[in-house]
N, C-alpha and C positions, 0 to 999 in steps of 0.2 A: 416959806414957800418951797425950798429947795427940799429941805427934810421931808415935807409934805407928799411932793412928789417921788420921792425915796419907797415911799410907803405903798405907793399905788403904782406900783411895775404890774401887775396883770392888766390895768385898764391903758397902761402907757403903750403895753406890747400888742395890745388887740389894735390902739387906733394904727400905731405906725402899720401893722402887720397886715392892716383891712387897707390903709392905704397903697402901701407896696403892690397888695394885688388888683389892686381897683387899678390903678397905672400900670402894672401887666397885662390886664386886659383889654386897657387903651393900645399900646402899641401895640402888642403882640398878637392881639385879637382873640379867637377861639380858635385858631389853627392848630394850640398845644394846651389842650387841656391837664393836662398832668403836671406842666408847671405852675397854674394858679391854684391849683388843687394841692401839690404838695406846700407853696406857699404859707397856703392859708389853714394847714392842719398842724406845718411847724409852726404858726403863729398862737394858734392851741395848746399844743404841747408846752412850747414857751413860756404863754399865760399861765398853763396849771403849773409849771415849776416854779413861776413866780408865788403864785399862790402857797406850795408847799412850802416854802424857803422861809413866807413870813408867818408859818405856825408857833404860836406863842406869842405872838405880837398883839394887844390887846389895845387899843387907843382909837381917837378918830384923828381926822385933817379936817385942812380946809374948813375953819369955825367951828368943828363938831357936826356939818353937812353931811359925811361920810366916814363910817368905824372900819379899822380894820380889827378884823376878831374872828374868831374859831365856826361861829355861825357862821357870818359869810363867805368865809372859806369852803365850807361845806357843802355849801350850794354851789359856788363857782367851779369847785369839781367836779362836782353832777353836772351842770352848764356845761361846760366845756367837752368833758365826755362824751355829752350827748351827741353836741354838738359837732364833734369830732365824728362818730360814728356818720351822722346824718352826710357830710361831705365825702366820706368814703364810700359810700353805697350809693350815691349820684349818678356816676357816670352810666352803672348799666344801667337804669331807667331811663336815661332821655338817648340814648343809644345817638348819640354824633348832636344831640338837639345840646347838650351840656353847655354853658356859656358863662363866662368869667366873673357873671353877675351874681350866678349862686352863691357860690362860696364869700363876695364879697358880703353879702348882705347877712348871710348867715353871720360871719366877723362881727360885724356890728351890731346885729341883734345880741350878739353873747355882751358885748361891750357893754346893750342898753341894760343887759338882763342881769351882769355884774355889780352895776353902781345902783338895781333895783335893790338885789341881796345885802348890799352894803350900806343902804340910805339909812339916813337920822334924821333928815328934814326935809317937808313934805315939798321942796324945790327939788333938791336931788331926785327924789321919789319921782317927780312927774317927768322929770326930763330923762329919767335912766326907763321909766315906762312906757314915753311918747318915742325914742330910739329904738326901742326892742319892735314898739308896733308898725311903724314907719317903713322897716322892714320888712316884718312879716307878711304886711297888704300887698308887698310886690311878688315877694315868695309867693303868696298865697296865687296871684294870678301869673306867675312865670310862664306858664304855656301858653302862648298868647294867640295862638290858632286853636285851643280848644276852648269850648264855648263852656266847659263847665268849672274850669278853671278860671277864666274872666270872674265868673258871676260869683264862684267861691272869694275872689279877691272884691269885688265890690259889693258883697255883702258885709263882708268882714270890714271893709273900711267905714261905710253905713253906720253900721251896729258899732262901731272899736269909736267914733268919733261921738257918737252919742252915750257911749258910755265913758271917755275923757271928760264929755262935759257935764253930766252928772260929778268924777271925780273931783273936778276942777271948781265945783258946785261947793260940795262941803266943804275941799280945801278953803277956798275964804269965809266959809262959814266960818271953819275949825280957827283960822288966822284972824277974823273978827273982831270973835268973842274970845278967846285966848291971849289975841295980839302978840302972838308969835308962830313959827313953824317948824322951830326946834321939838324932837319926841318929847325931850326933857323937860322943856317949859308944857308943852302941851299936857304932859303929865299931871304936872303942879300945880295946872288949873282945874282939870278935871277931877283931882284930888279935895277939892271942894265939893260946893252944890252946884248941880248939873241946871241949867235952864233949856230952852224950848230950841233958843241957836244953836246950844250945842252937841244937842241929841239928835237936833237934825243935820246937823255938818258928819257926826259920827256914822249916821244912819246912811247919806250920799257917798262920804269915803268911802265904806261898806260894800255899797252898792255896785260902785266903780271897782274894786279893787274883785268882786265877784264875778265880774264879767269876764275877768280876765283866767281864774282859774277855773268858769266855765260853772259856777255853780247858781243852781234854781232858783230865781226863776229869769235869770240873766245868762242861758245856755243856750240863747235861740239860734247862735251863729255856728252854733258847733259843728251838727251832722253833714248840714251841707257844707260847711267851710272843710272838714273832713272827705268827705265825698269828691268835692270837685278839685281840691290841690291836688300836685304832683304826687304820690306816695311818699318819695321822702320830703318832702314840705311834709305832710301830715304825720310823716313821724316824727321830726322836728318840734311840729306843733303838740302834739301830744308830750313828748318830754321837758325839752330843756325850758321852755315857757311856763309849763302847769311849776317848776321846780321855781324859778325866779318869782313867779305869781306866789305861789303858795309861803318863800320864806319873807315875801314884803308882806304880807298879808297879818304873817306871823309878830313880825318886827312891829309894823303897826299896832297891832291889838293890846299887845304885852309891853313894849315901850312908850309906846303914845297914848293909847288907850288905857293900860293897864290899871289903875283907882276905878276907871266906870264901869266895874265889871259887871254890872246890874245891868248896864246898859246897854253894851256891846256883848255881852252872854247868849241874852236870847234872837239877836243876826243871827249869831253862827249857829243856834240851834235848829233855827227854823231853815237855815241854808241848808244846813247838814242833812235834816229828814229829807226836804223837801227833794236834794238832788239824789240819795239814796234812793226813794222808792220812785222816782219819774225816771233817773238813772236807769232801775231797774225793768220798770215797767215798760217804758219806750223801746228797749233795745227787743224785747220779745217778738213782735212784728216785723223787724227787720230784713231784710235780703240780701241787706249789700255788706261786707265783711266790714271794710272801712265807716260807713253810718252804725255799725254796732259796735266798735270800739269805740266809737265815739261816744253812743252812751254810755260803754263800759268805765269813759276816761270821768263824765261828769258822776256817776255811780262812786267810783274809788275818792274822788273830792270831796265822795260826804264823807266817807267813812274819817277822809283827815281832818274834818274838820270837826269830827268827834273831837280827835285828842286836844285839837287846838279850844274848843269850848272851853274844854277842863278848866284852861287859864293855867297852868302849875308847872313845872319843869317836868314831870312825868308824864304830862301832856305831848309837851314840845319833843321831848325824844321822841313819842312814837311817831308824830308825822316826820322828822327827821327821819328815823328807820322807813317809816312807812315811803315816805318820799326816794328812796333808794332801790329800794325792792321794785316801784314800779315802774321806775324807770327804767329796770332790768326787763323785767316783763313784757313792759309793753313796747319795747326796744328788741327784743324777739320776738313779739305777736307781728310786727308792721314784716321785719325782715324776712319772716315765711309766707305775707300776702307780698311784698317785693320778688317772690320767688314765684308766684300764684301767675304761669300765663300755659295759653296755649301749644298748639304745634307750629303756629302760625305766629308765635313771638307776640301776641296781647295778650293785655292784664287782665286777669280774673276775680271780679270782686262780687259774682253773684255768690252767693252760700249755695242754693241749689246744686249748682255744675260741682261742687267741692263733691258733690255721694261717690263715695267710693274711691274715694284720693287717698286713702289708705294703702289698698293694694295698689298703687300704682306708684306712689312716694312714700315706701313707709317712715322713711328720717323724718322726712320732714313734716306729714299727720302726728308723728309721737311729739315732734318738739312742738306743733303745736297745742296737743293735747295738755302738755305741760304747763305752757303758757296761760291759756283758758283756767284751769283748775288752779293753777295758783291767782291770779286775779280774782278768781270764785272764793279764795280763799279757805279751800278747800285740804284740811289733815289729810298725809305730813307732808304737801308741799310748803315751801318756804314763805308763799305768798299768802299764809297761815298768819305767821310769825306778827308782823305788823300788827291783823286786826286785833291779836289778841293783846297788846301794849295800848293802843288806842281805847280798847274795850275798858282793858283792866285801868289805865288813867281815870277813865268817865265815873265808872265806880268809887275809884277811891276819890274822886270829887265831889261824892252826892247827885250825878248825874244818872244815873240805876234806869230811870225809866227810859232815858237816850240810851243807852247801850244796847237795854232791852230790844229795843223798836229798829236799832242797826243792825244786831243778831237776827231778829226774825224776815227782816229786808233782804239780808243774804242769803235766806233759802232764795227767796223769790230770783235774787240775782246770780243762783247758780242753775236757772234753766235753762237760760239764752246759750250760758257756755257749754253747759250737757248736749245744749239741742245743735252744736256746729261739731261736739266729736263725735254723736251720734249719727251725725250728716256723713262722716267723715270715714267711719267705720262701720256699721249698719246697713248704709242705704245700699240701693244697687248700685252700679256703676253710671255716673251721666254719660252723654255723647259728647262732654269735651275730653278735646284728647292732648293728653302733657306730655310733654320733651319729656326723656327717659335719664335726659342728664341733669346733673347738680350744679351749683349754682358758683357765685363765685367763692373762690378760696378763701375771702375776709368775710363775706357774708355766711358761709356755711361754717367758719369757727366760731364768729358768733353766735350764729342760734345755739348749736353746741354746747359752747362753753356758758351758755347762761340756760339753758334749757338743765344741765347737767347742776349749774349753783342751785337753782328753782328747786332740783327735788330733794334731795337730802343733805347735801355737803354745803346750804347754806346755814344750815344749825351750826357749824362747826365754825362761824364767825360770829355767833353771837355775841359773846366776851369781846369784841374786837370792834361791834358795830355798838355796842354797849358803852363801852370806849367813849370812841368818837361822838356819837350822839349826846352823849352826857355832858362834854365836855365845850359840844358847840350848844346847845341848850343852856346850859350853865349862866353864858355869857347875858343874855336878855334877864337874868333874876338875879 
């Protein structure tokens, strides 16, 4: 147990560190937001140095329930990153509204979304998935005087509970007919012949583990849970969650599933079309900045879920890379709509009022033009890079006609982003009128310095994210 414990210092330092501020914010109150807020970004920090510390450490604990290994490290970085960003860009949105409870919860959704990254058996799995959500549904409705915040959090708990119990569905199917919940045993049976229990237990897992990275036809919570959280709850949402989702999803398919590749192949295939071109298609009518990034976010889920079809280690890197990059991206797409307000200090999240926010912000219409066309995936921005590793996996897996159909999807999916820098530069000027000043000093180095990686100087890490991704992929083959 001791050694056990040894091994999982990022999950030991998130709980003590979520506790510490959750008891700050009991006595102390909201009087000093700066001290639960620095609390709980050094309990970040912390975690990710745990994280670093144990690179090269490959084993699991606790029965083989949980791995430590170079995959889930790789996530828990991006987690934590994310997650780190999302607490420091807080404070200016709720302008004095800020309260102790953010940052605690965010804590513990990283915690839940840690032990997702790092599950081996479908116990861990539901309990590091049921923490992250638990979370999120109060995040999701934190503004508890706006009406569209409520409804965004109780839609999300609706839909998040009916899709646990779908998950919760296969899981005993999957423990049934297997009579375990170990990947590895699960493996060993599915390495057999498949029967009718356990294509459907694979098919419910599936199902469940889809709704969480928001893919088709399990994305119904997205735009308005989008729409009505806090902006950085929905930036939040859109990163470090799709990053925990997306590597259990991975871990799943390839560990537990991996023999039924007949089986579990065409899910992700028909996931992959289906949230690519509805992705695409739904965002085109849009108005409000935030409900189209949000079908921008299920859009980009197909394209991973390309590499992740493949089934192959060439696969898994690219949603590795791919998983990175858009974190970046859409990690300064949110930060230039957190910048998005009036004269009068509110948010702006129509696209119309955006005509002509060129001349009026040029920093920040370029960095978000950057933004946009790299998610379009549009040469030689960096948000290129990825589709073309996903692409080129599909291919050398016999997949030709899914690459095809995600190629010709991404014309379609670079209109919506043409039609907001065209808004943005073109039209005439709206009659909303923006502060003439710049934002804050952490948010304006960020767009910056990842608007500046996006365009050219992130080729110059490819050898380096080549690296990495190789080496945490590795680990699942």
């Amino acid at each position: 147990m001791t050694a056990d414990l040894a091994l999982i210092w990022p999950e030991l330092i998130l709980t003590i560190g979520g506790l510490i501020t959750l008891m700050l914010g009991t006595f102390v109150g909201d009087r000093n937001v700066g001290l639960y807020q620095l609390s709980s970004l050094l309990t970040l920090a912390a975690a990710a140095a745990a994280v670093v510390a144990l690179i090269g450490v490959e084993t699991t604990v606790f029965s083989g329930t949980l791995s430590v290994d170079g995959f889930g490290g790789f996530a828990k970085l991006l987690i934590y990153a994310a997650s780190f960003i999302c607490i420091v860009i807080a404070p200016r949105f709720f302008r004095g509204g800020m309260r102790a409870e953010y940052p605690t919860l965010i804590l513990f959704a990283a915690l839940g979304m840690g032990i997702m990254a790092s599950s081996r058996d479908l116990m861990t799995l539901y309990v590091g998935l049921e923490l992250n959500s638990l979370a999120a549904y109060v995040l999701a409705s934190f503004m508890r005087t706006d009406e569209r915040s409520s409804e965004a959090g109780l839609k999300y708990f609706v839909l998040g509970a009916l899709a646990s119990g779908m998950l919760l569905y296969g899981i005993s199917l999957l423990y049934g007919f297997t009579g375990t919940t170990d990947f590895a045993g699960i493996a060993k049976v599915l390495g057999g012949e498949l029967n009718i229990g356990l294509i459907f237990g694979i098919v419910f897992v599936l199902a469940g583990l889809g709704f969480k990275i928001s893919a088709v036809p399990f994305h119904m919570w997205t735009p308005d849970v989008y729409e009505g959280a806090p902006t950085p709850v929905t930036t939040f949402f859109a990163t470090a969650p799709k990053v925990a989702a997306m590597a259990l999803m991975t871990r799943v398919v390839i560990d537990a599933m991996g023999p039924a590749v007949g089986a579990w192949q065409q899910i992700i295939i028909f996931l992959s079309l289906a949230s690519i071109i509805l992705g695409a298609v739904g965002a085109i009518g849009q108005k409000n900045i935030k409900r189209l990034l949000a079908y921008s976010s299920i859009n980009n889920v197909g394209y991973m879920l390309i590499g992740l079809a493949a089934g192959t280690q060439q696969g898994v890197e690219g949603v590795l890379t791919y998983l990175l990059v858009y974190v970046v991206t859409t990690l300064g797409s949110f930060l230039v709509v957190l910048q998005l307000r009036d004269d009068q200090g509110n948010q702006i999240e129509s696209i119309p009022a955006l005509a002509g926010y060129s001349q009026r912000r040029p920093g920040l219409a370029a960095a978000m033009a950057v933004f946009l066309f790299s998610l379009a995936g549009i040469p030689p921005l960096f948000g290129f890079w990825p589709k073309y590793l996903v692409f080129e996996a599909a291919v050398n897996a016999n997949l030709v006609p899914l690459a095809v159909a995600g190629i010709v999807a991404s014309v379609i999916g670079a209109f919506y982003y043409i039609a907001i820098i065209k808004t943005m530069y073109f039209d005439d000027k709206s009659d909303t009128e923006f502060p003439k000043g710049g934002g804050a000093i952490v948010e304006d180095a960020v767009i910056t310095a990842s608007a500046l990686w996006l365009s050219v100087i992130g080729y110059l890490f490819i050898p380096v994210l080549a690296v990495l991704s190789a080496s945490a992929a590795a680990v699942l083959f």
